[in-house]
C-alpha angles and dihedrals in degrees: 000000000000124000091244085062099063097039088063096050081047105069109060080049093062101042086046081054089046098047089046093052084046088051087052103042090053091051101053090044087052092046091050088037088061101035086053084052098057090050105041123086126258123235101278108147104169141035116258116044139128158188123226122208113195114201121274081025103159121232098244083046095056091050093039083061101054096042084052098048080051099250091120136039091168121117108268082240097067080049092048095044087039092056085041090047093055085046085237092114096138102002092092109142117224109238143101112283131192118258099198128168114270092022107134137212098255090047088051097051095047082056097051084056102046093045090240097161134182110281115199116194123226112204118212103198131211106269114014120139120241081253099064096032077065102049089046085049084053089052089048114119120228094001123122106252082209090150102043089101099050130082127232093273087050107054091047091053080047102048087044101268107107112179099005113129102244098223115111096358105119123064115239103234134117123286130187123218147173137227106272095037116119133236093234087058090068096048093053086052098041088050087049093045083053089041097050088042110051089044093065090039085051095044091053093042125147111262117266104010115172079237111110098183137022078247098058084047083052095066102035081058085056099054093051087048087068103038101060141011096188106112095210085051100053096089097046102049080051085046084054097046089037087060097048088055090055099042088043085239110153107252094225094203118170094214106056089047081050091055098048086055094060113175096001091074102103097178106292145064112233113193083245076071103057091048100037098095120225121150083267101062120098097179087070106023119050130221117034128317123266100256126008121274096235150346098295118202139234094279102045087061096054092054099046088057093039106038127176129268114238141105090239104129102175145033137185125197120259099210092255106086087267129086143209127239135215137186093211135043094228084058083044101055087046084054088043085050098048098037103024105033094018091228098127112166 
């Protein structure tokens, strides 16, 4: 056979080899092109944002959202082989789910499957009013504002609690949430969580406290919770305020008297303050007010039920968040005199 002959007959050979290691080659770069899509981040650049699946979202709706919010540039079929792959195709959970910088495709889409859905946190902080507790629910983001229409008496028939004053009853802790939750759904678990609480710390009270009912404790721990937020001092201004009871002495707190003044306090207590009566001032009215004052924590309560031992029946702030404290008045006005006038001799 000449050598043009085969020749001939080699080349078809030759462009079918070619055409197969092209095929190949292809192959192998769109595997490794897919399998670098499932691993690399998408373009998240800053903390914070979201997707949000609605329910009955289709699977080429939820990637076309993303390619056009700009979080993936990749072909919807790498979306479509990478869900079949994790064997998730049409098991994708509605919901609200975290875009953070470095999540990948294949991550996102594990927690589409599993429902793993953005959680916030809402803060309820030692301390607050109800009042307050209820204008930080309002600024909350991608929660339910169920109860912005309803007055004080409403939510608590709503939450379950018909007829309870709402003053000092949730416990300020931190509680997660997700879009779609209501405000009214943090408030039943934060007056559980203070239910539940204040039960155990009652029933592990210290013997013969002039305290007749959890509720009373209650507002002993909420006055402590604004007079101090010094964690060591805690039990002792309880023990101060634990001894007037017993010896039927007026407590004479500022915070409760500021309370009672509601939206008159303008910043400062003038002496007409301390003499002009309402149901919050102890200075003219003597036991414990009729509600607490604010939302006491965890630790107020603690000390309110477990007081400290001493003979100390006064205190006056030093200026620097702490206070001193005297057995005697006439210890006390000296102390009045140094911290409060500056006049120490």
């Amino acid at each position: 056979m000449s050598d043009k002959r085969m020749r001939g007959r080699a080349w078809p050979r030759l462009l079918l080899l070619i055409a197969l290691l092209v095929s190949v080659g292809a192959l192998i770069y769109g595997w490794n092109d897919f399998a670098r899509f499932g691993m690399a981040p998408l373009n998240v650049a800053t903390q914070g944002d979201s997707i949000d699946i609605g329910r009955g979202s289709s699977f080429k709706g939820i990637v076309g959202e993303l390619r056009q919010r700009g979080f993936s540039t990749a072909s919807p079929l790498y979306w479509r082989l990478l869900a079949e792959q994790m064997h998730v195709a049409g098991k994708l959970h509605a919901g609200e789910y975290a875009l953070e910088p470095g999540i990948t495709p294949r991550q996102l889409l594990a927690n589409m499957a599993a429902g793993r859905v953005l959680q916030r946190n809402f803060t309820i902080v030692d301390g607050w009013t109800f009042g307050e507790l209820r204008q930080a629910l309002a600024r909350a983001e991608k929660l339910n504002h169920d109860s912005a229409a309803l007055d004080d008496a409403a939510v608590m028939q709503k939450i379950g609690a018909g007829g309870e004053a709402p003053e000092g009853r949730f416990l300020p802790e931190t509680y997660a949430y997700v879009k779609g939750d209501s405000d009214l759904d943090i408030l039943r678990r934060a007056h559980a969580a203070m239910v539940k609480t204040l039960d155990e710390l009652w029933a592990g009270r210290a013997q013969d406290l002039p305290l007749a009912t959890p509720y009373e404790a209650l507002i002993l721990a909420s006055i402590v919770e604004k007079e101090t937020g010094i964690p060591a001092e805690r039990a002792q201004i309880a023990g101060v305020f634990v001894r007037r009871l017993e010896d039927h002495m007026l407590l004479q707190t500022d915070p409760s008297v500021i309370y009672g003044m509601g939206a008159n306090y303008a910043g400062n207590i003038r002496k007409s303050d301390l003499t002009a009566d309402t149901p919050y001032n102890t200075y003219t009215r003597p036991g414990l007010p009729p509600t607490p004052i604010a939302l006491p924590g965890k630790p107020a309560l603690v000390a309110a039920l477990h007081p400290a031992a001493g003979d100390a029946l006064y205190f006056v702030a030093r200026g620097d968040g702490g206070h001193v404290f005297a057995r005697t008045l006439e210890e006390h006005n000296r102390n009045v005199d140094c911290y409060q006038r500056k006049r120490c001799r």
